[in-house]
N, C-alpha and C positions, 0 to 999 in steps of 0.2 A: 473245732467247730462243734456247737451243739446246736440237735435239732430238736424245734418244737411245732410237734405239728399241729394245727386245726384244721379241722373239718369244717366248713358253714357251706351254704350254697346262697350265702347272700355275699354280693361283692364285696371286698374286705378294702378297705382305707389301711392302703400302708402305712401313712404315718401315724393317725390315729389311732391303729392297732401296733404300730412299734414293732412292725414287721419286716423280713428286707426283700423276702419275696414272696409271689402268688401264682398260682396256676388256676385256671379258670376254664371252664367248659362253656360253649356256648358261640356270642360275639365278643369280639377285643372287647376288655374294657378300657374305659375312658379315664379320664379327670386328674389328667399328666401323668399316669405311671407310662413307663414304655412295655411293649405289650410285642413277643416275637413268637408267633405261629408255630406251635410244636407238630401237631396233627393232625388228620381232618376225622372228624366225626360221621360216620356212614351211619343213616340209620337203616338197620335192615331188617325186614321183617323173616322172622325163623321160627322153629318148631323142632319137637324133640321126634327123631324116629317111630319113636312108641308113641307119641302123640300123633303121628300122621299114618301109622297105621290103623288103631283107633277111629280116627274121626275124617280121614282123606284128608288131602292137599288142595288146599285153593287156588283157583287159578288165574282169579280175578281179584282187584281190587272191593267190587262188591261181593264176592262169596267172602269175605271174612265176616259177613253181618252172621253167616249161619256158621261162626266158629267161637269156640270159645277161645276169649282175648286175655292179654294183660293190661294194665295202664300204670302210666307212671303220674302219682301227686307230686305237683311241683311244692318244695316246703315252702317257697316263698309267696306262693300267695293259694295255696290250697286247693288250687283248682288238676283237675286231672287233663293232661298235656294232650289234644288230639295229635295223631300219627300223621306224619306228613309223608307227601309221596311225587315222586316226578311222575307229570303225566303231559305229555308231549316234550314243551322247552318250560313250562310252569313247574311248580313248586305247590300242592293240591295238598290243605288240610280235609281230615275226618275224624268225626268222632265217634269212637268207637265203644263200643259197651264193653265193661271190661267185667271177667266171671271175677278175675281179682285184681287189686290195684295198691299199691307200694309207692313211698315215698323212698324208694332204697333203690338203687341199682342193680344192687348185690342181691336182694332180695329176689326182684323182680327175675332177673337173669337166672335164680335158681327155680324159680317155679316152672319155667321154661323147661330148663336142663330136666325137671321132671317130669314133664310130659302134661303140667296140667291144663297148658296152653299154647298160645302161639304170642308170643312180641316183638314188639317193634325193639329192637336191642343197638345202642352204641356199638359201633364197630371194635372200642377197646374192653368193649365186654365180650362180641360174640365172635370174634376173628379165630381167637383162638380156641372155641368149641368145635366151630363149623368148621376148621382143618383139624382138628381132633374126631370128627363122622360125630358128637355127642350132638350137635344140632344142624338143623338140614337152609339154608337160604332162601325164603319165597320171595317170588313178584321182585325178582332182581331187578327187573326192569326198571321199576318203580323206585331204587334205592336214592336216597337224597342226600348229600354231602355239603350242607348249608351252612354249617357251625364248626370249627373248629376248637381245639383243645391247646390253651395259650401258657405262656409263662412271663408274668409281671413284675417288674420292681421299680423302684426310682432311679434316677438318672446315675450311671455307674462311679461318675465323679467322687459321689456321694457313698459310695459303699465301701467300706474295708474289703482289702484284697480275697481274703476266704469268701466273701457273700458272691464276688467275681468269678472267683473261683468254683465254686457249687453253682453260679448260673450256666456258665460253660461248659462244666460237666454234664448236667442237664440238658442243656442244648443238642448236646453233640451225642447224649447217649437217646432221645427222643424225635428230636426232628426230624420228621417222615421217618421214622421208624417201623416198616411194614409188619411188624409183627402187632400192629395194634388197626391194622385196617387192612383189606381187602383189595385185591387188584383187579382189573375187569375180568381177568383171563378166570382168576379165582371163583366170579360173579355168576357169572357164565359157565361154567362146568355144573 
């Protein structure tokens, strides 16, 4: 088996990219690949210790207007992503001003881990900070589990047994794999 990997954050055409599989963040994607639920995406809003001694801890949804934020730029169409939030049984966007803002994940989730903000972070970025103590959980209450983290191919008929093979592996080493999201009990402490 060799692997080759791309990065895009635009949905990939199996066939026309001559690929045999895809993982994708977000909703299922469409347009006949079959699409099996690896993870759920928590987005949570957190802060580095030294950032919340600094500047306090918020403890509402509106006191983040008087914090300094992150944003995430989506590459696909340039705009910066409002934070979303459960508020009752709803699902509540806001837009947030952000002191700085990243089209990277990676990026974002370190600026955090520095203290120069507070973000809205994927649960398979920040799970394992915030049980590490390097960042703290706010407005749990608020945490939203909207999107999921998938893995796509074409129908397995179709694939030589190694491409069956590494989906299975994948499968089984990923889905609901607690080490990339949050439990209530975790939420809640």
């Amino acid at each position: 088996m060799q692997l080759d990997v791309r990065f895009d954050d635009h949905f990939t055409d199996l066939v026309a990219d001559r690929a045999d599989v895809g993982f994708r963040g977000g909703s299922p994607p469409s347009g006949g690949a079959i699409a099996r639920r690896l993870l759920p995406i928590q987005l949570i809003v957190c802060a580095s210790p030294a950032y919340l001694e600094r500047h306090g801890t918020p403890k509402s949804v509106d006191e983040l207007d008087a914090h300094r934020c992150t944003g995430y730029r989506r590459a696909n169409t340039g705009k910066q992503a409002p934070w979303e939030f459960l508020i009752g049984n709803e699902i509540v966007y806001r837009e947030i001003a952000s002191t700085l803002c990243a089209n990277d994940i990676d990026a974002e989730t370190e600026a955090v881990l520095a203290g120069l903000a507070i973000g809205q972070l994927g649960s398979f970025s920040a799970a394992p900070h915030i049980r590490g103590g390097r960042l703290v959980p706010l407005l749990t209450q608020h945490v939203t589990q909207r999107e999921s983290i998938y893995i796509y191919y074409r129908h397995r008929t179709e694939q030589p047994l190694r491409v069956r093979t590494f989906i299975d592996f994948m499968i089984g080493r990923l889905a609901n794999n607690k080490d990339f999201f949050l439990d209530p009990s975790e939420l809640g402490a």
